[in-house]
C-alpha positions in Angstrom: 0.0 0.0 0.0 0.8 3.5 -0.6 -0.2 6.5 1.0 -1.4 9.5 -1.1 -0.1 12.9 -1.3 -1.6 15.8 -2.9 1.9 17.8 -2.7 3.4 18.8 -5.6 5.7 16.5 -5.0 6.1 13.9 -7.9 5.5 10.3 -7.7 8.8 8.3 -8.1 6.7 5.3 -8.7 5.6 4.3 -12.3 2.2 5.4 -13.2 0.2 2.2 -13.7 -2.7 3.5 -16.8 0.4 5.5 -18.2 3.5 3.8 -18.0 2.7 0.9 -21.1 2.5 4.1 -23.2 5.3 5.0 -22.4 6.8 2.5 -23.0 5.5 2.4 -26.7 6.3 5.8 -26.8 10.2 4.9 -26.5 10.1 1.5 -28.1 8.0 1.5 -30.9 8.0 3.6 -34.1 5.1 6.2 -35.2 2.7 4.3 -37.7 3.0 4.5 -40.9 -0.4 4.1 -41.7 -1.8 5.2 -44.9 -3.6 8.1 -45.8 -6.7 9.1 -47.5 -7.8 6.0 -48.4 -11.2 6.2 -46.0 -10.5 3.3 -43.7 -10.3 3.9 -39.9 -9.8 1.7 -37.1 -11.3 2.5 -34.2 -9.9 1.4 -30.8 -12.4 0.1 -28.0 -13.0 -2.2 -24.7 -16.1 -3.8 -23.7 -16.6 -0.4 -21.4 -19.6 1.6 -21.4 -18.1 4.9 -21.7 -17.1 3.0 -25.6 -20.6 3.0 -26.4 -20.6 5.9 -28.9 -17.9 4.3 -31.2 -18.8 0.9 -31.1 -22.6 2.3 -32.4 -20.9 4.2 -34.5 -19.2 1.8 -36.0 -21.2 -1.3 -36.0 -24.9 1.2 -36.6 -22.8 2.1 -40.1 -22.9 6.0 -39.3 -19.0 6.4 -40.1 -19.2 4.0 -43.5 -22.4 6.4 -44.5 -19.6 9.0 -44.6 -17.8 6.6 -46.7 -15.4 5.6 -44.4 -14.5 2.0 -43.9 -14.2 1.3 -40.1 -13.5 -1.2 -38.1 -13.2 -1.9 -34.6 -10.3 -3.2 -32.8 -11.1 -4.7 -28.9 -8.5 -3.9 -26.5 -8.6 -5.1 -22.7 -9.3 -2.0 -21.5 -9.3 2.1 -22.6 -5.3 2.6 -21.7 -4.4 -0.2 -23.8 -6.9 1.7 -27.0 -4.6 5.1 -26.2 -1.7 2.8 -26.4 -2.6 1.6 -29.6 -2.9 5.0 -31.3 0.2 6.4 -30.1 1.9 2.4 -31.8 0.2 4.1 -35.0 -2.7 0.8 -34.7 -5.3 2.5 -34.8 -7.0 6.0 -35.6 -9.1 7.0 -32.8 -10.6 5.8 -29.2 -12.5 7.7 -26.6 -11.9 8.0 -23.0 -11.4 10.5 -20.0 -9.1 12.7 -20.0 -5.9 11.2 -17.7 -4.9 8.7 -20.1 -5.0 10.9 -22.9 -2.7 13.8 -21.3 -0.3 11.0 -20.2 0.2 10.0 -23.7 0.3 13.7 -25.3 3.0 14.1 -22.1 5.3 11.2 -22.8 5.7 12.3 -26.7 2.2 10.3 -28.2 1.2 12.3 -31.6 -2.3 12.1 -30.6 -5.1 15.0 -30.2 -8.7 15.8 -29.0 -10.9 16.6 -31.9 -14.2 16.9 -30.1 -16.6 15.6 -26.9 -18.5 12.3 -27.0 -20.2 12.3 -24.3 -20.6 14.3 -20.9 -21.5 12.4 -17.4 -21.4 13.5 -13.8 -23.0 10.1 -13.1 -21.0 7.3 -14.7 -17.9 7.9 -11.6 -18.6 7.5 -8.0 -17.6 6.1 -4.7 -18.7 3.3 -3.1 -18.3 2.5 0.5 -18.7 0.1 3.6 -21.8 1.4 4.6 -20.8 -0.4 8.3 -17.8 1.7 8.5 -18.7 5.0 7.1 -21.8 6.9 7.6 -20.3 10.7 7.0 -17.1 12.6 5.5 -14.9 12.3 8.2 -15.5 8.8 8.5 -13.0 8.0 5.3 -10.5 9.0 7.7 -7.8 6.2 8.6 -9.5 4.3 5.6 -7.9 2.8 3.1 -9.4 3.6 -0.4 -8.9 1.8 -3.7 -8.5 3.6 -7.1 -7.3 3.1 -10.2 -3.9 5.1 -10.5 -4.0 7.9 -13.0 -7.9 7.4 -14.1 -10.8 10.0 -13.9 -11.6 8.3 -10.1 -8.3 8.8 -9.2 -8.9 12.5 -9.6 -12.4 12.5 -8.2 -10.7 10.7 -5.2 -8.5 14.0 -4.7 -11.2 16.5 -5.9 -13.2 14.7 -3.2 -10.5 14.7 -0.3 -10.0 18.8 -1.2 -13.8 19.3 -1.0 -14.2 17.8 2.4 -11.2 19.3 3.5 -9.4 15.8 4.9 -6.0 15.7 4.6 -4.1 13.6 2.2 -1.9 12.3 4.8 -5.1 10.9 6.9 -6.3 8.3 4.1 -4.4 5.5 3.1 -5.0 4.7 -1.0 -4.8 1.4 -2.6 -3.8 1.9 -6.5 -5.6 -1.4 -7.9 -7.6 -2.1 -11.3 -11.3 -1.0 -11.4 -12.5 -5.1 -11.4 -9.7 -5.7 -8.2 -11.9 -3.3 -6.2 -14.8 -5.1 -5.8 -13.8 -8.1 -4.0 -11.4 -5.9 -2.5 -14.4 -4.5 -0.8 -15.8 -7.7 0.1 -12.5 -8.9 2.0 -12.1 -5.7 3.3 -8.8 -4.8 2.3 -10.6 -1.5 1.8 -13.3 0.6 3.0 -14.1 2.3 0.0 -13.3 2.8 -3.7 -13.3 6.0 -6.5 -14.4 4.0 -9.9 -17.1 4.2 -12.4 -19.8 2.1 -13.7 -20.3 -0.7 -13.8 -18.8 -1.3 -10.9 -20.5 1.0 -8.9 -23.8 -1.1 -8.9 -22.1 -4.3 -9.1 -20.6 -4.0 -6.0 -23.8 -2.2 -4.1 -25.4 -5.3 -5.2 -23.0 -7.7 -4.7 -21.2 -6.8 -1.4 -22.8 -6.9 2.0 -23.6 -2.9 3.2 -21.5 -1.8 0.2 -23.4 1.4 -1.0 -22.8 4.0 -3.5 -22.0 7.2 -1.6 -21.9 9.5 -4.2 -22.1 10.0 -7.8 -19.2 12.2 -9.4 -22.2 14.8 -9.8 -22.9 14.9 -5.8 -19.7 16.0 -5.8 -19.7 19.2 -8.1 -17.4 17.1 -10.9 -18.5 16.2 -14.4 -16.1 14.3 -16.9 -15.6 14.2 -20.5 -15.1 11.4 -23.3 -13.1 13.0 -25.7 -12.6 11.7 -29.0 -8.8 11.0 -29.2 -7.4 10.7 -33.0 -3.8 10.3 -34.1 -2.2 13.5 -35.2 -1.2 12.3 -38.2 -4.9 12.0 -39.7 -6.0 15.2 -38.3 -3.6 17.0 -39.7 -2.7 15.5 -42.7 -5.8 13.9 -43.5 -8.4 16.3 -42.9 -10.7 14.9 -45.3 -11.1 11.4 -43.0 -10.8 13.0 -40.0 -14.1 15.5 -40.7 -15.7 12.5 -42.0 -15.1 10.5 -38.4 -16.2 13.5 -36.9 -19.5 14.3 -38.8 -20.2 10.7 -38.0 -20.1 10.6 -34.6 -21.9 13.4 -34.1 -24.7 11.8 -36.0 -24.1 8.7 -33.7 -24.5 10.7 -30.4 -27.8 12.3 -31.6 -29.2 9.1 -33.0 -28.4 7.5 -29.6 -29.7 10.4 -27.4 -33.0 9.8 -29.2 -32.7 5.7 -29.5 -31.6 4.5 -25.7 -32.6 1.2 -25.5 -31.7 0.4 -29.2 -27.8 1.7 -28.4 -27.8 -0.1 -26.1 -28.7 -3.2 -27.9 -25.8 -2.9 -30.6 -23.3 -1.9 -28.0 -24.0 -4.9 -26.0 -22.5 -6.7 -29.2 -18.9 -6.0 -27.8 -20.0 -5.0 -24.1 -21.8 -8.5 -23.4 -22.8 -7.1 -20.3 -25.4 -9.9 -18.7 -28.3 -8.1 -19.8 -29.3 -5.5 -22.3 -31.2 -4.0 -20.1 -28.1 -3.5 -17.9 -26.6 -1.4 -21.0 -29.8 0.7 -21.6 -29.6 1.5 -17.3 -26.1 3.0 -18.0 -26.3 4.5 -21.0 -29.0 6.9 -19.2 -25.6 8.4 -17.1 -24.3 10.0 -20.2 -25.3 12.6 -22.2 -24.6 12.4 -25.5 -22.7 15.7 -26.5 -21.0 15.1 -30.0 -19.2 18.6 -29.6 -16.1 20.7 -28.2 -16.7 23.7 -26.2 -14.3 25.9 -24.1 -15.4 24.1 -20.8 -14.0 21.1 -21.9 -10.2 22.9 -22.3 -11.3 24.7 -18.9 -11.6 20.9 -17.5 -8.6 19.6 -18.9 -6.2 22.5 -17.9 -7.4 21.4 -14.3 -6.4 17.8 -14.5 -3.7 18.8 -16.4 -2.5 20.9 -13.4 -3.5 18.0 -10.9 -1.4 15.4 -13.1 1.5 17.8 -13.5 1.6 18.7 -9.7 1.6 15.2 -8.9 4.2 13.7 -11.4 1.8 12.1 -13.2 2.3 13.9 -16.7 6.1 14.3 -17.2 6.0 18.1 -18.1 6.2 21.1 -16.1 3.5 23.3 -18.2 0.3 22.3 -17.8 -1.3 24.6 -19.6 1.2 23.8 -23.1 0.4 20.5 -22.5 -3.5 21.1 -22.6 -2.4 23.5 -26.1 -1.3 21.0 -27.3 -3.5 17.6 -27.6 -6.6 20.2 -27.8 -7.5 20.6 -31.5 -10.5 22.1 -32.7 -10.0 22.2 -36.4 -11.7 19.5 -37.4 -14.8 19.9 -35.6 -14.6 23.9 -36.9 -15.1 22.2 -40.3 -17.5 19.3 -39.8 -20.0 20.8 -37.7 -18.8 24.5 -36.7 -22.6 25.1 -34.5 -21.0 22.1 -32.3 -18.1 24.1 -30.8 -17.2 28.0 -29.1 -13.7 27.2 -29.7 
């Protein structure tokens, strides 16, 4: 176990979601994938904050911009970032840790718009036994998963309630470890998202869901992530990817339970109706507006602070992997930028 600090002091440890990119960021050459030839491979896991590309993909809204996509399955959303930055694949979709992490470590990747938007999708869960308010998640120990969106709203939620860093002791484990975690009581509590949330209300004896990211005053982003290369030099494709996943948010903003069907095709979560329950956390944005920079400049400054992102401008950094130009073409009413 390690305990958490929210000095500015950096981590000497290895930074669990980022440090395989990293790795391919030394190791491996940039792709050399072709250009302007209309197909895209999009990078996924069987997560629900996926949902919009694998819709988009397998619902035909990128090949009705005559693109030819298809969708590569990864373990999980670090390995999908890690797989643009090897020059595998074109674009994936996550929060916004994993992405500055690459972008830090030298990754030719950039933001070219907002999937989704969801205050509800990250939470905490707790030992109801153990804590009943705030001040009882002192002399806890609280699992996260190192580097993620949870692992901020774990700090976001320690500043909040003003308990010091120092007074907590965190666990750094992988969002599936933490539920039976939980149940041996290794820890008190956990910072994750869905579905893991419910699963281990409903699983765990007096585990509860103590707050949603929301209850807390936070809100986190999908961005679209695409490799630089294509944004920049192949504009044409990348407008095309854009304009169709904008179609794909509205069409599943509208069509909820029928999302959720065809992105149960690669989430093969035990029910469908499972799927359509969590696809009601997001909101479906399919844009890029200044909050979303004002977000990421904050994480940005929490990663930095922390030794997280290997860089000591935050704000460069955020310059950087935010690119509006593609979504200034495709679908200028969808962005302030």
């Amino acid at each position: 176990m390690r305990r958490m600090t929210m000095k500015t002091k950096p981590l000497h440890a290895a930074v669990a979601v980022c440090a395989a990119v990293a790795l391919l960021v030394a190791s491996l050459p940039s792709g050399g994938r072709a250009q302007g030839n209309g197909a895209v491979t999009v990078a996924v896991a069987p997560s629900i904050d996926m949902a919009l590309l694998i819709v988009a993909v397998k619902r035909g809204f990128l090949e009705k911009q005559g693109l030819r996509a298809q969708l590569k399955v990864f373990d999980s959303s670090p390995k999908a970032v890690e797989a643009l930055v090897a020059g595998q694949a074109d674009i994936t979709e996550n929060t916004e840790p994993p992405h500055l992490a690459a972008r830090a470590r030298g990754g030719k990747v950039v933001q070219v718009m907002t999937g989704y938007v969801s205050g509800q999708t990250n939470g905490s869960v707790i030992n109801g036994a153990t804590i009943k308010k705030p001040e009882d998640f002192v002399g806890k120990t609280i699992g996260v998963q190192r580097g993620s969106g949870a692992n901020f709203h774990l700090v976001w939620f320690l500043e909040r309630n003003k308990i010091p860093a120092d007074k907590v002791t965190v666990t750094f484990m992988a969002a599936p470890d933490q539920i039976p975690a939980l149940a041996r009581n290794d820890i008190q509590a956990f910072f994750s998202w869905e579905p893991f949330l419910s699963r281990a209300q409903d699983s765990v004896p007096n585990a509860r869901i103590w707050a949603r990211a929301t209850d807390d005053g936070l809100e986190f982003r999908g961005n679209v992530l695409m490799r630089e290369d294509m944004a920049r030099n192949d504009r044409d494709t990348a407008i095309k990817v854009v304009k169709g996943l904008i179609e794909a948010a509205d069409w599943m903003t509208a069509n909820n339970k029928d999302a959720a069907k065809v992105a149960n095709e690669v989430l093969r979560a035990p029910t469908e109706e499972e799927v359509v329950k969590q696809l009601q956390n997001f909101k479906w944005t399919g844009d890029f507006k200044k909050s979303a920079k004002e977000q990421e400049l904050k994480i940005a400054e929490w990663g930095v602070g922390i030794g997280l992102f290997p860089t000591k401008d935050a704000k460069a950094l955020v310059d950087q992997i935010i690119y509006p130009d593609i979504i200034k073409a495709a679908a200028p009413s969808r962005t302030d930028m």
